[in-house]
N, C-alpha and C positions, 0 to 999 in steps of 0.2 A: 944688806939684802932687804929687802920689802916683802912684807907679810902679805901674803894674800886675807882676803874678806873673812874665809874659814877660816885661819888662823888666829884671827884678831877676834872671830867670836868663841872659836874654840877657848881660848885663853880668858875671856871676859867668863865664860861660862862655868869653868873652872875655876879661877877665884870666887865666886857666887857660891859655888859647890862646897867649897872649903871653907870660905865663911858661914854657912849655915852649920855644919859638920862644928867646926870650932865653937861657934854661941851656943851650941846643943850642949855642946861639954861630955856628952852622952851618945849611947846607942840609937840610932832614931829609924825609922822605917822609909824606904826607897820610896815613895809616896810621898811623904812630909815635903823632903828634901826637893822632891821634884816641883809640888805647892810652893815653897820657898821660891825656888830658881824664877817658878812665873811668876810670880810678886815682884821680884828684881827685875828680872830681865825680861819676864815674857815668855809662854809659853814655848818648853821644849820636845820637842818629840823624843816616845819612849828611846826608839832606835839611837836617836843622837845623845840623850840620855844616858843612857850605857853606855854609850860607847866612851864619854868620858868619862864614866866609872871607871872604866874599863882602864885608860891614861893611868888613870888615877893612883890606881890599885897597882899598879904596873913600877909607879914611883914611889912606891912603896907611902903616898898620904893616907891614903883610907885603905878599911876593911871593907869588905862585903858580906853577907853571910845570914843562911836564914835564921830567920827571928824564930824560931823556936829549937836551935841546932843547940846539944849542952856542947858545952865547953869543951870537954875532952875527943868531941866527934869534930874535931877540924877537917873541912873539907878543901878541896883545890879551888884555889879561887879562880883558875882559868876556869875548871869545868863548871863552876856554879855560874859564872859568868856567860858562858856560852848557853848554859840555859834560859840564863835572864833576858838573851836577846832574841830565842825562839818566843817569849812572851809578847803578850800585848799590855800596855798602862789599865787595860780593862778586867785583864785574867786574874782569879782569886787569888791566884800563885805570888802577883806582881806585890798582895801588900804583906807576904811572907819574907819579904827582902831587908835585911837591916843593915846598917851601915854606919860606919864609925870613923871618926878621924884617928889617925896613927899619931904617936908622939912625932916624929918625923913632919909629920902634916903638921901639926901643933908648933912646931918650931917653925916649921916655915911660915905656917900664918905670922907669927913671930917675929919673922924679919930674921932669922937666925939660920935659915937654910941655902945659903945662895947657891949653889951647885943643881939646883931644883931647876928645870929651864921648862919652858912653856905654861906657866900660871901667871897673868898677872899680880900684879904685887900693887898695893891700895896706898 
């Protein structure tokens, strides 16, 4: 079957995603990463932005989660998610966002996850 145009950027944009998250090695703020993606690829919008966070988080690669939350105050990443997409890339809120790659995520940049479907792979 043949990918449509979304899906082939969908996929290019997530590997971008996860190679940033991976050389970070670290917790990095929704903002950087976003910085990052347009350097690579080119300007993405918030909306589309999240929404492969959103992929993301879903396959268990990345965290999400605000940057000043402690540790034992775990919240639902759907509901912190559906907030982030009531945001705008302009709102104070947006650089309250942190984000981290999962060991998962770290494997599969890895070349060690192949069960993982829709990320290109480098």
């Amino acid at each position: 079957m043949l990918k449509t145009a979304f899906q082939i950027e969908s996929e290019i944009i997530r590997g971008v995603f996860l190679q940033a998250l991976y050389d970070a090695g670290k917790a990095v703020r929704a903002k950087t990463v976003r910085a990052v993606l347009a350097q690579m690829y080119g300007l993405v919008e918030w909306a589309d932005f999240i929404l492969q966070a959103e992929y993301l988080v879903g396959e268990q690669l990345i965290r999400v989660f605000p940057v000043e939350q402690d540790a034992s105050d775990e919240i639902e990443p759907a509901q912190y998610l559906a907030m982030c997409k009531r945001m705008t890339a302009a709102s104070p809120d947006a650089m309250k966002i942190g984000m981290q790659i999962e060991q998962r995520g770290r494997r599969f940049v890895e070349g060690n996850e192949p069960e993982v479907k829709g990320v290109e792979r480098y």
